[in-house]
C-alpha positions as CSV (number, residue, x, y, z in Angstrom):
1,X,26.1,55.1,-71.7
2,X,29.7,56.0,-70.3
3,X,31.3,52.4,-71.3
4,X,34.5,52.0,-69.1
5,X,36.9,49.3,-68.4
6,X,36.0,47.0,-65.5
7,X,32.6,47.1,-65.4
8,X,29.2,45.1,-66.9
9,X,28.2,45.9,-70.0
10,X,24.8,44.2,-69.8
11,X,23.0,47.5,-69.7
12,X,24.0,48.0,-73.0
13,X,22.0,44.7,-74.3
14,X,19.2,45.2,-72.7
15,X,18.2,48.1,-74.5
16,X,19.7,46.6,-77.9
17,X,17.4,43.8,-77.6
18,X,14.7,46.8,-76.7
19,X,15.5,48.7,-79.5
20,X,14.4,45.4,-81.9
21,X,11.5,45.3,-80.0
22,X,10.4,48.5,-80.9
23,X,12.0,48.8,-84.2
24,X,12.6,52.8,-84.1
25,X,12.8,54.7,-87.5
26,X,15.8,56.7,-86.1
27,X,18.1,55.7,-83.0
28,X,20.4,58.6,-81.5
29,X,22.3,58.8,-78.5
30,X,22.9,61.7,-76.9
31,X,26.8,61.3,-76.6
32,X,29.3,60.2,-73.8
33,X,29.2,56.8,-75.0
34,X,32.8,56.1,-74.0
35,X,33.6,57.4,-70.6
36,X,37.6,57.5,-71.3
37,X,38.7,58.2,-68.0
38,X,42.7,57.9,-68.6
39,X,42.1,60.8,-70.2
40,X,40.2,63.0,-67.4
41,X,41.7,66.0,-66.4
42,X,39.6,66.2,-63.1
43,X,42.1,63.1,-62.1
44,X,45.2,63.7,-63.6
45,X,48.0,63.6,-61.0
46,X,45.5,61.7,-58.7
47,X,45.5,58.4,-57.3
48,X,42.7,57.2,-59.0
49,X,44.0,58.1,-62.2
50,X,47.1,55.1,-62.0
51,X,46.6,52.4,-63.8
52,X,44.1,53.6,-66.8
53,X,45.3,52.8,-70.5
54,X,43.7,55.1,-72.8
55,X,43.5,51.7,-75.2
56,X,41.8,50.0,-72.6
57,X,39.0,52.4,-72.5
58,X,39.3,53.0,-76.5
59,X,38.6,49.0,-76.3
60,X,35.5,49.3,-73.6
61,X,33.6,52.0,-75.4
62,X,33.7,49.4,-78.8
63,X,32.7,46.3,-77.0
64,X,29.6,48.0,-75.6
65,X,29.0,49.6,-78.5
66,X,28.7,46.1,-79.9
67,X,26.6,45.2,-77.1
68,X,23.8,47.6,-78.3
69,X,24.2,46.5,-81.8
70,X,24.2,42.8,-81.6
71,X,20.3,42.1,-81.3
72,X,20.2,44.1,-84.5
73,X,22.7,42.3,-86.3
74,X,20.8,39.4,-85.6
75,X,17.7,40.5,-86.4
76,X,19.1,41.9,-90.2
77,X,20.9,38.3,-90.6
78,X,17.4,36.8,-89.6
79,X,16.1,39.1,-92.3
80,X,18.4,38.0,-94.5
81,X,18.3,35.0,-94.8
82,X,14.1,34.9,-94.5
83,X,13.8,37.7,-97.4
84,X,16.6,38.1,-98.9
85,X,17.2,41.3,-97.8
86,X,17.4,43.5,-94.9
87,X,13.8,45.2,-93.9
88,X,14.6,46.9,-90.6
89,X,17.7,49.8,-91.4
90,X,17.1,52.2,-88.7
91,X,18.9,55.8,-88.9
92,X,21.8,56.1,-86.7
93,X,23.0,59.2,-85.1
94,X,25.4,60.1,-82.5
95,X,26.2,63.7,-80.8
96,X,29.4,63.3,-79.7
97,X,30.0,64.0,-75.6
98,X,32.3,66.2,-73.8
99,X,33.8,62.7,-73.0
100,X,34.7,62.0,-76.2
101,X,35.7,65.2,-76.5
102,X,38.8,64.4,-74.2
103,X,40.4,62.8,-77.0
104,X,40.5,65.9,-79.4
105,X,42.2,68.2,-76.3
106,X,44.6,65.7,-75.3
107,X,45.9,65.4,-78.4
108,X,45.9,69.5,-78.7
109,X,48.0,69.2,-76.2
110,X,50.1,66.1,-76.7
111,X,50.2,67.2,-80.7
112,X,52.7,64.0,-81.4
113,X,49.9,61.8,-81.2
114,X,48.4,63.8,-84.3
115,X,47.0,60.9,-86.2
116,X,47.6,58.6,-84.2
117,X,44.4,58.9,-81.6
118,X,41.2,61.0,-82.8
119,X,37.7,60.1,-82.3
120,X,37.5,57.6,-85.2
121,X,39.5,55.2,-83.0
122,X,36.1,55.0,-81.4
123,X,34.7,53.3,-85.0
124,X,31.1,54.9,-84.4
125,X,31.3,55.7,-88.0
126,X,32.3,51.6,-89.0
127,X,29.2,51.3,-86.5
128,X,27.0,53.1,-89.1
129,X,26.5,56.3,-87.1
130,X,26.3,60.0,-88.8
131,X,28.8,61.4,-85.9
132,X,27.9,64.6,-85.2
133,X,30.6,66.6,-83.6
134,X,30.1,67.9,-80.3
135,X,28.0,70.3,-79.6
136,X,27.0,71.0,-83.1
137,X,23.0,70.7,-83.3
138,X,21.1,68.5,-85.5
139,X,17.8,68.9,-86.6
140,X,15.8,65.5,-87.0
141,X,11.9,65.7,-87.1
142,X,11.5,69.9,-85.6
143,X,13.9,68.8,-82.7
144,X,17.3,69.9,-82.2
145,X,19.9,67.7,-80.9
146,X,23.1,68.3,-78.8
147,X,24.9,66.5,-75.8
148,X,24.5,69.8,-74.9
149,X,23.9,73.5,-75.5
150,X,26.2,76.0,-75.0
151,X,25.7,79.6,-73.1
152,X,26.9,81.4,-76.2
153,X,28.0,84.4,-74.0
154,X,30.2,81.7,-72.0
155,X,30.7,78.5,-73.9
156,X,29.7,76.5,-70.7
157,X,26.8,74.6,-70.7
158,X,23.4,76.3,-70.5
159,X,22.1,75.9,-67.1
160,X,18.7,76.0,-66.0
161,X,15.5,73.4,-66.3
162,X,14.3,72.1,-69.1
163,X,11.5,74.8,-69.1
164,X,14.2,77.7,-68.9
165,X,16.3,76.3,-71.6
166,X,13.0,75.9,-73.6
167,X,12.5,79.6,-74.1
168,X,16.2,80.6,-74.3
169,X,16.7,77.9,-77.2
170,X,13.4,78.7,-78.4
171,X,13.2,75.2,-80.4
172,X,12.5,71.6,-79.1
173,X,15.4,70.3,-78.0
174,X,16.5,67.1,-76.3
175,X,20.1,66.7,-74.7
176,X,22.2,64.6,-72.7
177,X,25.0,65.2,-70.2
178,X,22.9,66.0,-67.0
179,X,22.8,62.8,-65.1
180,X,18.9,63.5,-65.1
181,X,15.4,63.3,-66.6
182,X,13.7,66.6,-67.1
183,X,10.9,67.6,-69.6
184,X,8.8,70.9,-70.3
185,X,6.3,71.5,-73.4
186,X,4.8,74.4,-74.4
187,X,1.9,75.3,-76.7
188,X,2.1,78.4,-79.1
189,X,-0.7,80.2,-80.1
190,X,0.1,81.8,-83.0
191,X,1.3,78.7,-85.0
192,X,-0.4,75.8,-83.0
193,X,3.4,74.4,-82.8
194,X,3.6,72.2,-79.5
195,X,7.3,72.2,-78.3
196,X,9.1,70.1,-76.3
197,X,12.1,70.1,-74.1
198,X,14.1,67.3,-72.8
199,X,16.9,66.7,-71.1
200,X,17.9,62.7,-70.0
201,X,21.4,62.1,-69.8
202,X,22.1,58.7,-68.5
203,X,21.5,55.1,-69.6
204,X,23.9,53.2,-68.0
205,X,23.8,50.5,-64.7
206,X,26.8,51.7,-62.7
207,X,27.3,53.6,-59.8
208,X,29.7,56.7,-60.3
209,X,32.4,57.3,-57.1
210,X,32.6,61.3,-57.8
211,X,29.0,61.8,-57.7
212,X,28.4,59.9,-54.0
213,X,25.5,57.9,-52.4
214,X,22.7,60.2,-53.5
215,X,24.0,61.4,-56.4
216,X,23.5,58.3,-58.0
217,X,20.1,58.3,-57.6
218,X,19.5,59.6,-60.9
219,X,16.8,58.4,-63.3
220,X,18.6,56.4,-65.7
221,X,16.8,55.1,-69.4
222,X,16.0,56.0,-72.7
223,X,13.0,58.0,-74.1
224,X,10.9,56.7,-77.1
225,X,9.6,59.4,-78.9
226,X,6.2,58.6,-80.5
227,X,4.3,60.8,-83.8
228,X,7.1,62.9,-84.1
229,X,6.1,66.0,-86.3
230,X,8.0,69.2,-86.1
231,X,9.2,69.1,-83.0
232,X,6.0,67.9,-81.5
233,X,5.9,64.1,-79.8
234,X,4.2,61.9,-77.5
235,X,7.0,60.4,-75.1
236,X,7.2,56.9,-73.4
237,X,9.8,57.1,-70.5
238,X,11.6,54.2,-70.4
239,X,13.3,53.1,-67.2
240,X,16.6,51.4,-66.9
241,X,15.6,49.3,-64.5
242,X,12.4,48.1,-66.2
243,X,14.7,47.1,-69.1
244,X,16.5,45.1,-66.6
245,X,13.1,43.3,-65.7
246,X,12.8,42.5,-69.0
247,X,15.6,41.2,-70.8
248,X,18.1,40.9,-67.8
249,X,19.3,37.2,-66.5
250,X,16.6,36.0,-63.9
């Protein structure tokens, strides 16, 4: 979702209000929710970088954050006050991002600000989110989740398709990161298990400078995973822009 000062946070709404809609039994995003980009080493010492306030963005990731989350809150207080109790409790889960990330090695490197600035400034916890740190897989339902996965010769990224990734990882997985959509299954003889892999690694409605006209072409949306049952799923592809169609100001 890559929340960042200066920009609309309406995105964000629209697939809160989608989310109540639907009424998921678990909600996780794939990481990178704050885009923090005072604290981007690709810029530092650059012109682009003057100006940002690591605050600033700290503040930007929290108010979308409560973008997403408001249509729920209202939806529990509705509850509320109709039952007397809160019916809809979805599980939230969050893999943090290499842009979250940022935080923890600038303050490896600036160690005075031990204490001071960590990823809890974010408050995904106070949010109600299991935080999982980055790039440590969790296992919900037979599928792995990660913002990404690691080359374990390396430590970069795994490259490849989602079909190439599939075999290497040898689970279903579904990631984040890549500004892309990008699915493979796979059927297994021997144990009937049907696999999936997925990678879809942008949600958000604003255009990024570094990636150029037709880089920011991308697919942008969320994926509702249907039946889930050990790592086998039926998807619904959600776009971005039919989430705008719906719940965005006419």
């Amino acid at each position: 979702t890559q929340c960042k000062p200066n920009i609309s946070l309406d995105y964000l709404r629209w697939v809160g209000k989608y989310i109540v809609r639907k009424k998921p039994d678990v909600i996780i995003h794939a990481g990178d929710h704050a885009d923090l980009p005072s604290l981007s080493s690709y810029d530092k010492g650059k012109k682009s970088a003057e100006g940002r306030r690591v605050q600033e963005d700290i503040n930007a990731a929290i108010e979308g954050m409560e973008a997403l989350l408001e249509p729920l809150y209202e939806l529990q207080q509705a509850e509320l006050e109709e039952f007397g109790e809160v019916k809809y409790k979805p599980r939230l889960i969050i893999t943090l991002g290499n842009h979250e990330n940022r935080i923890n090695r600038y303050v490896e490197s600036t160690p005075e600000l031990h204490g001071f600035l960590s990823v809890d400034n974010l408050k995904y916890k106070e949010f109600g989110f299991e935080v999982i740190p980055f790039l440590t897989p969790i296992n919900v339902g037979g599928i792995y989740y990660s913002h990404y996965f690691e080359n374990t010769m390396t430590g970069k990224p795994l490259a490849g398709t989602a079909a190439n990734m599939l075999k290497t990882i040898g689970n279903s997985f579904t990631m984040g990161h890549r500004q892309c959509l990008d699915v493979s299954t796979r059927y297994l003889q021997a144990s009937g298990e049907q696999q999936f892999g997925l990678i879809a690694g942008a949600c958000y409605d604003h255009e990024e400078d570094y990636k150029g006209v037709m880089g920011n072409h991308h697919w942008r949306g969320v994926v509702v995973k249907h039946n889930v049952k050990d790592g086998s799923y039926s998807p619904l592809f959600v776009s971005l822009d039919w989430l705008k169609e719906q719940y965005g100001e006419h």
